[in-house]
N, C-alpha and C positions, 0 to 999 in steps of 0.2 A: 463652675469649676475653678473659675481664677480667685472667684471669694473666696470659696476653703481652702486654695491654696497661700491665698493671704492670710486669712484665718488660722491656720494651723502653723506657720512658722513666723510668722511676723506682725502678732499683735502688741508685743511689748520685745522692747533689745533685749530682754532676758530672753526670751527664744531661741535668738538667733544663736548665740553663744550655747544655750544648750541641747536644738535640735541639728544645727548645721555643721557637716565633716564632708571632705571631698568626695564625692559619688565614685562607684568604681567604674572604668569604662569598659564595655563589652568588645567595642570594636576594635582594640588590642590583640590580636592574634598571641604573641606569645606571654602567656601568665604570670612568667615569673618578671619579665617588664613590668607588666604595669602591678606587680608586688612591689619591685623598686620604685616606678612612676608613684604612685599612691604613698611611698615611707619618702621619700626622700625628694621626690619631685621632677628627678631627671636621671636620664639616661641616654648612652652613646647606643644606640641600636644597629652598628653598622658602618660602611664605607660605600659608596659611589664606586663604581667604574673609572679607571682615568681616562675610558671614551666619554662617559656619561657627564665628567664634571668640564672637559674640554668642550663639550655642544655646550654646557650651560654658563663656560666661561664666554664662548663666543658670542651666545646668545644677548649677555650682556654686554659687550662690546658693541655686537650691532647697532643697541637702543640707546648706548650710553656714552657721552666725554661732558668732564668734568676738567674743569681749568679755575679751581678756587684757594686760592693761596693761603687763606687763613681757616680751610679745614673745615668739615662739616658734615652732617647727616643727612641722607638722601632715604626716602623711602618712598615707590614708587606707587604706593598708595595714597601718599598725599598727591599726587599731582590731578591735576583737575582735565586733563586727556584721556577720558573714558576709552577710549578707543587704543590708546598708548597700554594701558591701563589692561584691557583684556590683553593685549597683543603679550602684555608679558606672562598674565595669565595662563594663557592657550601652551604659548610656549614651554613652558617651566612643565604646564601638566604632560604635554608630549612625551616629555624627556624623564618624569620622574614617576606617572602612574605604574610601569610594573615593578617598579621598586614598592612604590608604598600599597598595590595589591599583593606583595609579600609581607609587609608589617600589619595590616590592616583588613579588616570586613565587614561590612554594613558601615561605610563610613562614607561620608564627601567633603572634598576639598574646598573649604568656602571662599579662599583666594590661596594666588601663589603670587609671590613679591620678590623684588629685591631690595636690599639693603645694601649703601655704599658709603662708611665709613670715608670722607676724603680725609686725609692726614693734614692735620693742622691742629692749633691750638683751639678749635672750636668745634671739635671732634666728638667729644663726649658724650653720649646719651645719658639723663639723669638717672636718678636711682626711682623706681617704680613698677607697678603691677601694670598687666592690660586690663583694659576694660572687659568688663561681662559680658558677655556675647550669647550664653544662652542659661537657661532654668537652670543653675546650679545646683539646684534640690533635687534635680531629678538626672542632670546629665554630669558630666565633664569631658571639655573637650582638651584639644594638646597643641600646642606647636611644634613644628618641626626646622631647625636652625641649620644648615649646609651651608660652613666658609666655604669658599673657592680659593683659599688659599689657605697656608697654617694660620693660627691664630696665638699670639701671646700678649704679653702685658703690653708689648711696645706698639703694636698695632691695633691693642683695643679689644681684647677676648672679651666674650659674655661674662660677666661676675654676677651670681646667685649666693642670696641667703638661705642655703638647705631648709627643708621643712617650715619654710615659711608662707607655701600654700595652704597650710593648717593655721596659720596662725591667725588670719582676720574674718574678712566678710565675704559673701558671695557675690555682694553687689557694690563694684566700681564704676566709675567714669568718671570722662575728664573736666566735668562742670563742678566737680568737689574735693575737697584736697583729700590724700589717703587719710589713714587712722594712726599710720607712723607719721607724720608730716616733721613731728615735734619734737621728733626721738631719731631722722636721721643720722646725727652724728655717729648714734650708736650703733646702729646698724650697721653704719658703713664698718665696722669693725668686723661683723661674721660676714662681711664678704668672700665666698670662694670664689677665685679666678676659676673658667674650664679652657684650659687650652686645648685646641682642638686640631687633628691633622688635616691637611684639605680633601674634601671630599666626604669628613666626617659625618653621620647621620646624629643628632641630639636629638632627641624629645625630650619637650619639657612643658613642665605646668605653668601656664600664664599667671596661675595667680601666686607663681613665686615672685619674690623680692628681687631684681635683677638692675644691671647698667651696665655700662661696657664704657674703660676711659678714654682718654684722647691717643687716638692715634700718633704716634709720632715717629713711624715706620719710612716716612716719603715716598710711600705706595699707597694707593686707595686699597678699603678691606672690604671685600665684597662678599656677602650672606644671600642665598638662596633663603627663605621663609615660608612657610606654610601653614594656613590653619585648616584644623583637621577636626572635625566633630561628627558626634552622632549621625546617621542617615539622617532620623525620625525627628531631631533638634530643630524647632522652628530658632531664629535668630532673635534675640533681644538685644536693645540698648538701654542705657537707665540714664537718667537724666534728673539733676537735683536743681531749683531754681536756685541762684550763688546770692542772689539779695537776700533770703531768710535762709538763717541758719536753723531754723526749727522745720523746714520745710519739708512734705515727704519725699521720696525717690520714684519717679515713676518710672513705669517697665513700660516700654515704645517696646511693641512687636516687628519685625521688619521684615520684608522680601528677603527669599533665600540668596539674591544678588548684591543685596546692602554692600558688601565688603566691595563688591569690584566699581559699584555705578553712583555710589552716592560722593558726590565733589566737595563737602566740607570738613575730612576728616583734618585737614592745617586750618587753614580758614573756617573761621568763628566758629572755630571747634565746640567751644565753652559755651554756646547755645543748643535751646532745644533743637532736635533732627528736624527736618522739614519734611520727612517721610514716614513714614512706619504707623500704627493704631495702637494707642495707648491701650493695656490691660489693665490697668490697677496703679496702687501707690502703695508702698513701702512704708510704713512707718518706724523708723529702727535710730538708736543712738550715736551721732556722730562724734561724741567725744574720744580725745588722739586717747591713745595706747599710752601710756607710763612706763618710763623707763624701764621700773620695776616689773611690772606686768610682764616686756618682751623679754628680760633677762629670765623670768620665771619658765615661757615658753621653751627659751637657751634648754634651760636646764631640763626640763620635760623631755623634751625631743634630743638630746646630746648633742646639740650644735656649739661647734668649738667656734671661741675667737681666732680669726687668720690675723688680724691687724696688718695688713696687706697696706706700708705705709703709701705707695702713692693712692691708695683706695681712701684716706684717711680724710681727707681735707676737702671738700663739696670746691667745684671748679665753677667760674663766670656765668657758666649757664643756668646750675644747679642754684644758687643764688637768685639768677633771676625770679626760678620759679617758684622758691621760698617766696621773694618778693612781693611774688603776685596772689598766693595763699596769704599773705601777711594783709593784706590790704583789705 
């Protein structure tokens, strides 16, 4: 079964370009969502309760203080306290399963997280896709993004480049540099800012192009997260060896608990898992996208330039990671 499936979409990178487009997802309850989710990649589906986002304010309160002066990204999925790690889990699903059994059916929730923006000059999340998480060819799964408080350019809103879940591969991670690597500059030009009100509901497609900049609010910005996929979605990772550049990708299958138990998503992230059963390898072409190329996509899909000037300019972080692609 995994041979034909290799076999039929990824014997040569011309396949890939010409049999792979985002799958529709079923477990979307309302259709004309994931019409938009599928054109455009995101949508605001809704509000919270102001009980609902007050438990999930406190909730992070409870687990969380932050006293870091130079600003930073916290996401409670890198920390390596499994136990910490469910605790926010459990909680988050408490408070948010009958909202999302209103959005949703035949679906499960593979982690719920927070995310904390601390305000500082070293706030910034880079510009990038998530990783693969499961058969693309066959599934698509979503995120789900809830500030806990407003969100705008001075505290670091999500910025997405529309339709840019159409625009590459189905298979990412973080032991390989994306296909834009080379061509951020330009991207960073179709950056949309979404500003969003607290309590907002966003779905969006992970394999949109996204960052969010430096906070510089003097409040922490704190995101509710969610990943939401297929029931029937077993879990993949893909993992590319960084010493050869000709090397294939392979698809690590994983426990449906990967996301909440496995402790290296910071730490030595950029090595193979140490869990999961390899199905196959990938053979597909890693050469970066041309400028030309993603302007062509621009134009295909009607994606305007914002030139959103503080978007403009890659910050200390964003470099570094250039750096470490560069090497």
């Amino acid at each position: 079964m995994v041979a034909d499936f290799i076999k039929k979409y990824f014997t040569t990178s011309d396949s890939i370009t010409k049999n792979w487009s985002p799958v529709r997802r079923t477990f979307v309850q309302n259709e004309e969502a994931e019409n938009i989710l599928l054109d455009t990649g995101y949508i605001v589906a809704g509000r919270l309760e102001n009980s609902t986002i007050q438990k999930l304010s406190d909730l992070y309160a409870q687990l969380h203080n932050f006293d870091i002066v130079t600003g930073g990204m916290f996401y409670s999925v890198y920390s390596r306290d499994i136990e910490y790690r469910k605790k926010v889990h459990e909680g988050i699903n408490e408070l948010l399963k009958p909202v999302y059994n209103s959005l949703f059916s035949d679906y499960k929730v593979v982690l719920n997280s927070f995310i904390a923006k601390v305000s500082g000059p070293e706030s910034e999340f880079c510009l990038h896709q998530d990783s693969t998480g499961i058969d693309e060819t066959k599934y698509s799964n979503l995120s789900v993004w809830i500030p806990l408080q407003d969100t705008n350019m001075q505290n670091g809103c999500l910025c997405v480049v529309p339709h840019s879940h159409k625009m590459f591969s189905p298979y990412r991670g973080i032991s390989f540099e994306p296909p834009f690597h080379n061509i951020e500059n330009t991207i960073r030009k179709y950056l949309q800012p979404i500003e969003l009100k607290r309590g907002d509901i966003l779905l969006f497609d992970n394999r949109l192009v996204h960052n969010s900049g430096i906070n510089t609010s003097g409040k922490d910005r704190v995101v509710v997260m969610s990943g939401v996929y297929p029931i029937d979605a077993p879990l993949i990772s893909c993992f590319k060896d960084p010493e050869s550049s000709n090397s294939a990708i392979e698809l690590i299958e994983q426990s449906s608990d990967f996301l909440l138990t496995y402790p290296n998503f910071k730490h030595d992230c950029h090595c193979r898992p140490e869990t999961g059963k390899s199905i196959g390898f990938v053979k597909w072409d890693t050469t970066q996208m041309t400028e030309g190329s993603f302007l062509s996509l621009c134009k295909k899909y009607h994606v305007p330039a914002t030139n959103v000037a503080t978007l403009l300019q890659p910050t200390p972080l964003q470099a570094a990671l250039d750096d470490r692609f560069a090497k």
